[in-house]
C-alpha positions in Angstrom: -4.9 -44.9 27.1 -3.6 -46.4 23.8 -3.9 -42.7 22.5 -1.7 -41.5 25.2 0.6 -44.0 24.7 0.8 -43.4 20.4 0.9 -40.0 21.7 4.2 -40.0 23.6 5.9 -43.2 20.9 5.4 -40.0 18.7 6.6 -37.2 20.7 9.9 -40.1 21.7 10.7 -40.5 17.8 10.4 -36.4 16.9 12.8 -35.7 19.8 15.2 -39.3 20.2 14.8 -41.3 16.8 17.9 -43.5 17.2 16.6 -44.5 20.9 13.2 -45.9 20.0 15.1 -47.4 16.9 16.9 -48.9 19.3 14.1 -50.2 21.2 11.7 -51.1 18.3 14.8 -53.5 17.1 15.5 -54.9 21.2 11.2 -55.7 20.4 11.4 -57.6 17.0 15.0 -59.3 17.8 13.8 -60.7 21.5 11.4 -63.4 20.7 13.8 -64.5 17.8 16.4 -64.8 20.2 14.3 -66.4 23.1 13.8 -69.2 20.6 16.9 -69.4 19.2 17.7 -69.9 22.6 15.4 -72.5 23.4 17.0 -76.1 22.4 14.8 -78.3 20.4 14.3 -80.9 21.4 15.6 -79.5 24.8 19.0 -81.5 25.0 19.8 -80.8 21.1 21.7 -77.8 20.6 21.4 -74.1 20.6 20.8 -72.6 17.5 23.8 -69.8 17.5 22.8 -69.0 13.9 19.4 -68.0 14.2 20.7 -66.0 17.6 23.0 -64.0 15.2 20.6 -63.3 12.7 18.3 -61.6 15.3 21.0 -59.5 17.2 21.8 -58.5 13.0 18.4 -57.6 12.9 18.3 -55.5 15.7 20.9 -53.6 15.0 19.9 -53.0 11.1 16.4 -51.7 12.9 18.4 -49.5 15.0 20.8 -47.3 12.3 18.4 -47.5 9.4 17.9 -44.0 9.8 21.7 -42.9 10.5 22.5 -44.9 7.3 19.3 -45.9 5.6 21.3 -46.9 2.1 24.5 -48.9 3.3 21.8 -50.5 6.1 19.2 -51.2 3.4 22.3 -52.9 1.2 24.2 -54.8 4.4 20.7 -56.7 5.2 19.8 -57.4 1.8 22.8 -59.0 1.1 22.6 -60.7 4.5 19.6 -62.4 4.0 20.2 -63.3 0.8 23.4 -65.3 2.2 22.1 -66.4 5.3 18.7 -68.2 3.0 21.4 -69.8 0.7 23.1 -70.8 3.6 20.4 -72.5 5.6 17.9 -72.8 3.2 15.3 -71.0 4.6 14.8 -67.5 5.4 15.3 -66.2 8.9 12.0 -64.3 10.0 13.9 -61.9 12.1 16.1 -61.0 9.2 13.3 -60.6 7.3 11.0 -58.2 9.2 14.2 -56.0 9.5 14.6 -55.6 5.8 10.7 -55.0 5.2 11.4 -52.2 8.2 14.9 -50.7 6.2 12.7 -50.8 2.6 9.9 -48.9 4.1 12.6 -46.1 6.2 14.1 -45.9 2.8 11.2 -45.5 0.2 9.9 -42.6 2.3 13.1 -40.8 1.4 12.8 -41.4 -2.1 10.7 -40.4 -4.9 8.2 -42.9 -6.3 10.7 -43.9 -9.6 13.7 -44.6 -7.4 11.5 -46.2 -4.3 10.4 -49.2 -6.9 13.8 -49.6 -8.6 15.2 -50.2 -5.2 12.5 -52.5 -4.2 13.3 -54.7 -7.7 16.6 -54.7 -6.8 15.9 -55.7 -3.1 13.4 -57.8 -4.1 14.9 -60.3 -7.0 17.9 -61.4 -5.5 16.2 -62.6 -2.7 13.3 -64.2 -4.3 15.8 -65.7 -6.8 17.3 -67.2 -3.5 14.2 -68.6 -2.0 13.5 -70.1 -5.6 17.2 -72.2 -5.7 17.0 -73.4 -1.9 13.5 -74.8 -2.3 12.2 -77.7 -3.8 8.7 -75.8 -5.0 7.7 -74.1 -8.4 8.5 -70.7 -9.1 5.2 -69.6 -8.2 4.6 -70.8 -4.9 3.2 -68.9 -1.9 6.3 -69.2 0.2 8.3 -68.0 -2.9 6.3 -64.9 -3.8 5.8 -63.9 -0.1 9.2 -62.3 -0.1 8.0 -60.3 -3.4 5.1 -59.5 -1.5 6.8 -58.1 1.6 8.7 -55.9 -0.2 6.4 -54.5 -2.3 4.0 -53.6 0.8 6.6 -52.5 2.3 8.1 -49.7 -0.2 3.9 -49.2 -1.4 3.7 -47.9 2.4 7.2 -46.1 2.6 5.9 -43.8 -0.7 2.6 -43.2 1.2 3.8 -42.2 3.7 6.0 -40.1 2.1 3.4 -38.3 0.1 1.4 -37.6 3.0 4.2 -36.1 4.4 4.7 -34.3 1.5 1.4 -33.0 2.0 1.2 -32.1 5.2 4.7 -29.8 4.7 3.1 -28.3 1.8 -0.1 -27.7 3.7 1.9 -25.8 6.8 4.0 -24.2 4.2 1.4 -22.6 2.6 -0.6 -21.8 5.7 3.1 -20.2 7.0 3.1 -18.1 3.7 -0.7 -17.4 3.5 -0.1 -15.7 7.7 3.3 -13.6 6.2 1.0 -12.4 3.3 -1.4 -11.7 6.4 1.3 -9.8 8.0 2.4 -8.2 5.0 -0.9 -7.1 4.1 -2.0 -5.9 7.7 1.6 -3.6 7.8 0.7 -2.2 4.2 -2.5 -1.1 5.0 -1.1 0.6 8.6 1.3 2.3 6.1 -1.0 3.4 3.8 -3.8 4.7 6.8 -0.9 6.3 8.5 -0.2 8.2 5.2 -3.9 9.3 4.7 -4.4 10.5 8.2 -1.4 12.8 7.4 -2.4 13.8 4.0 -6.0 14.6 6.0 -4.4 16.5 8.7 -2.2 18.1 6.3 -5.1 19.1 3.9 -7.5 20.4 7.0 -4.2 22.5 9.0 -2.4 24.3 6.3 -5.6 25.8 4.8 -7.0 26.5 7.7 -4.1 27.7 9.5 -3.0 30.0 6.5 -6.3 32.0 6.8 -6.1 32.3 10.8 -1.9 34.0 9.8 -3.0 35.8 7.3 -6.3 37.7 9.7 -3.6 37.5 12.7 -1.4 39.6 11.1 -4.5 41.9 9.5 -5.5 42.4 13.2 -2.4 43.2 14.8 -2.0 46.0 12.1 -5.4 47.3 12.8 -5.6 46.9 16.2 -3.9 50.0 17.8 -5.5 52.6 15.3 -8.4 50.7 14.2 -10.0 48.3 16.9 -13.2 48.5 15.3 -11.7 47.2 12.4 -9.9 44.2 14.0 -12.8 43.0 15.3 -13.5 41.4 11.5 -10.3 39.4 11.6 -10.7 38.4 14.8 -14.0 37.0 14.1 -12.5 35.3 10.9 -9.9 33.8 13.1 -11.8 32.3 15.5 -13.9 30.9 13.1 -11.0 29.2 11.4 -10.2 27.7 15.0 -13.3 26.2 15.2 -13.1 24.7 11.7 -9.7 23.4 12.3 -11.5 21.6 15.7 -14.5 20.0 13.9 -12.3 19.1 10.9 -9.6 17.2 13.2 -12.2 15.9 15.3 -14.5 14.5 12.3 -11.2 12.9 11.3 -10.1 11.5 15.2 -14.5 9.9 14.9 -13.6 8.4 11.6 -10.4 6.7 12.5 -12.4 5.9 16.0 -15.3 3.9 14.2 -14.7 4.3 10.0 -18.1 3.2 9.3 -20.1 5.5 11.0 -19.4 9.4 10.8 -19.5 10.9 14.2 -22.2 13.7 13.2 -24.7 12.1 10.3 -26.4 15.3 9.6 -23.4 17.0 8.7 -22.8 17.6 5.1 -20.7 15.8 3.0 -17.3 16.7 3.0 -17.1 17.3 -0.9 -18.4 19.5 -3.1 -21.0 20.3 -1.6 -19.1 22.8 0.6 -17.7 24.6 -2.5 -19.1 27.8 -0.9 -18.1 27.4 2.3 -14.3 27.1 1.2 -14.4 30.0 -0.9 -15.8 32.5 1.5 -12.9 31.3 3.8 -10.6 32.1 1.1 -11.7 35.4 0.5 -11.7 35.6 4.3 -8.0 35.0 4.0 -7.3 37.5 1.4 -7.5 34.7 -2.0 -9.9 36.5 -4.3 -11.4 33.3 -6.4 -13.6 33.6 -10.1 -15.2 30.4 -9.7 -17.0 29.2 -12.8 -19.1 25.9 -13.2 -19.4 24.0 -16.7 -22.0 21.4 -17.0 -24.9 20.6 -14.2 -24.1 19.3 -11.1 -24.4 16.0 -9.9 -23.9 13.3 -7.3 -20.2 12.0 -7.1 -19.1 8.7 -5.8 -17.7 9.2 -2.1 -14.3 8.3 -2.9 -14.4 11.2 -5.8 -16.0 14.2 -3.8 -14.0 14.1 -1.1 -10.6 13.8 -3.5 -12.2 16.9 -5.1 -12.7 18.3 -2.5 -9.4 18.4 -0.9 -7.4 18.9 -4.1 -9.7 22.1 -5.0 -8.5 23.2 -1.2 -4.8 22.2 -1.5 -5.0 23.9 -4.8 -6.2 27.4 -3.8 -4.1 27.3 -0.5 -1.3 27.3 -2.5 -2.6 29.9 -5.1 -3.1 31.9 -1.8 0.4 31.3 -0.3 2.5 31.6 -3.7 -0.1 34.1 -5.8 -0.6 37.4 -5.9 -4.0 37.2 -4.4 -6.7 36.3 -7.1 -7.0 32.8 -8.5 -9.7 31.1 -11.2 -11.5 28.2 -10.3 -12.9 26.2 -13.0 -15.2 23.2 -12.1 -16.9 20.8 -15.3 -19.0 18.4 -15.6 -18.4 15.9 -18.7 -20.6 12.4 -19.2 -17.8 10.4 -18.0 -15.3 12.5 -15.9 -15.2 16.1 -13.5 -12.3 18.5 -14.6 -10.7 20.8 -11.7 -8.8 23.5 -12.7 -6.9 26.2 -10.6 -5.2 28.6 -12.1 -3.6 31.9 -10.3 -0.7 34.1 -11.0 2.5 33.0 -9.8 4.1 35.9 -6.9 7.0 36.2 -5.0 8.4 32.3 -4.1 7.9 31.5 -0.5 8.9 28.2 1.6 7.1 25.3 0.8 7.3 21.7 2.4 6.7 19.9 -1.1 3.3 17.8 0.4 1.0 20.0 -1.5 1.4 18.6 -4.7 2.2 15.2 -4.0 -0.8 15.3 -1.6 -2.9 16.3 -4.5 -1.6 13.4 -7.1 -2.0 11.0 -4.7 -5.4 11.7 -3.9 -6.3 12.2 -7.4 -4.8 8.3 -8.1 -6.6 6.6 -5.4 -9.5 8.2 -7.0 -9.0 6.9 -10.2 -8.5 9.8 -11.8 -5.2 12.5 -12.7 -3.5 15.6 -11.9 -1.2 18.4 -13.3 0.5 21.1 -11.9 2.2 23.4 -14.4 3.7 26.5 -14.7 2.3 27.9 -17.9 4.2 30.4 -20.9 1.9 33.3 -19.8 3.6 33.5 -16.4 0.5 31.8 -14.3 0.6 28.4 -12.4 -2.3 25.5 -13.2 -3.3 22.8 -11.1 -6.0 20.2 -13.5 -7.8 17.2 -12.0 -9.8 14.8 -14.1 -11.6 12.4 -12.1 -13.7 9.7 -13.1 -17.7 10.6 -12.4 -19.9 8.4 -14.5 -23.7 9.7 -15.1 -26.5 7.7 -12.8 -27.2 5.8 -16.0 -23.3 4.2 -16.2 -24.1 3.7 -12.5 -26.9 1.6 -12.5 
């Protein structure tokens, strides 16, 4: 119940501040007032003072937090004359100023909370000193002191807790937008390397099925034994354009677990298999190995992989028809090298090459594509393959 109840005071004050202002000062001002209004003894007279006072200190309760300086001031200086006056303070009075010191010290910073509270605090004590008989030091003249220290000591706590607690949801609000960001970046970059796969497993695929296409349509009305070779080429093509699009639709589906585990890895360990389907397409490759072979780190074999068949799809499409592959194997690194002579220019979407850095970067590694003096173009890869030993 009492949970409910702090509950709903709290939800009140977020949404109508001025209203339970207005209330908490009706609470604090009405039992001043009922005795104010209460003659003692009961003929004397009422005490219309006192009744002031309290209706003053309900309505300094009420705006301290439309006007928390000029309302902190007015009841300082009020209490201060109304305790010369009468010579006594007015307990009213007084819980309103401890309430206005508190609002105000948990606007401030700590320096300027406790420089207000000195100079709310010593003209009144100063006051309760001169209208009292007692020593400097009594109880009922350090109370005041007292009140107004607790007071702004609980205004800056509560004013570094809710410091904290902004902080807190302001770094939990900028740790989720990182989240966001971070979750968008990584859709970017995915959707990217789908395309750059799709782009890699098409084109070169696609260019052999044109290039035996057009062989078999010029065979096939004089030749149709000879057609049947292209056709054969093609349709094997096809189906490596199928597995390879749906080995990649299986990775993106779970991209831990490859859909077909006994299927070799796609890296250079299919070297062969993509130069028999570039000579099937026409690309006569010297392929020459430097060093002994050895396990490459995933990441690495499948960059190598795809550059070498970027690289001699283009050597097909912009060459004359032969092209020299170079593969070595140094302690620390593997070096790719297409070279091929450079034919007629044909249309070209641009993706190749930027394909080939980028995959070559997120590798670790680097690529160059030049066109060299002696009239042949070079594509060189150096990726980073350390020995078992630098492994381990």
């Amino acid at each position: 119940m009492f949970t409910r109840a702090m509950r709903f005071i709290r939800r009140g004050d977020g949404r109508h501040p001025v209203l339970i202002d207005t209330l908490l000062g009706g609470i604090l001002a009405a039992p001043a007032v009922l005795v104010a209004m209460t003659p003692h003894p009961p003929t004397g007279p009422v005490s219309t003072g006192s009744v002031g006072a309290a209706l003053f200190a309900w309505a300094a309760v009420a705006c301290r937090r439309l006007w928390p300086i000029p309302v902190l001031l007015i009841t300082d200086l009020a209490t201060v004359a109304l305790t010369l006056r009468s010579g006594s303070q007015q307990p009213a009075l007084m819980i309103a100023l401890v309430v206005v010191v508190y609002t105000v010290a948990s606007r401030l910073d700590r320096r300027r909370t406790w420089a207000m509270a000195v100079a709310v605090a010593l003209p009144l004590y100063l006051a309760t000193v001169l209208t009292s008989a007692s020593d400097w030091w009594a109880p009922q003249n350090i109370g005041s002191l007292a009140w107004i220290g607790m007071a702004a000591a609980v205004g800056d706590a509560t004013r570094t807790r809710l410091a904290y607690v902004a902080e807190v949801e302001e770094r939990a609000r900028r740790a989720e937008q990182n989240r966001d960001q971070e979750a968008r970046r990584r859709v970017v970059e995915e959707r990217i390397r789908i395309a750059r796969e799709l782009h890699d497993v098409v084109s070169h695929h696609i260019a052999v099925i044109n290039v035996q296409a057009g062989a078999a349509r010029h065979v096939l009305r004089h030749q149709p034994q000879a057609a049947d070779s292209a056709l054969e080429h093609i349709r094997r093509a096809s189906d490596t354009v199928l597995r390879e699009l749906g080995s990649i639709v299986g990775v993106l589906r779970q991209p831990d677990e490859p859909d077909d585990p006994d299927e070799p890895t796609r890296g250079l360990a299919r070297i062969v298999k993509l130069l028999d389907a570039a000579g099937a397409a026409g690309l006569k490759v010297e392929h020459h190995q430097n060093g002994e072979a050895r396990q490459l780190p995933a990441v690495v074999d499948l960059a190598a992989y795809r550059i070498l068949q970027e690289a001699l799809t283009n050597a097909h499409k912009h060459g004359t028809g032969t092209a020299c592959l170079t593969i070595e194997y140094t302690p620390g690194h593997v070096l790719l090298e297409v070279t091929n002579r450079i034919g007629a220019p044909g249309p070209t979407s641009g993706y190749g090459l930027v394909g080939m850095r980028e995959r070559a970067s997120a590798a670790g590694g680097t690529l160059t594509a030049e066109r060299c003096p002696d009239g042949r173009f070079r594509v060189r890869a150096v990726l980073p393959a350390p020995t078992p030993k630098e492994q381990s």
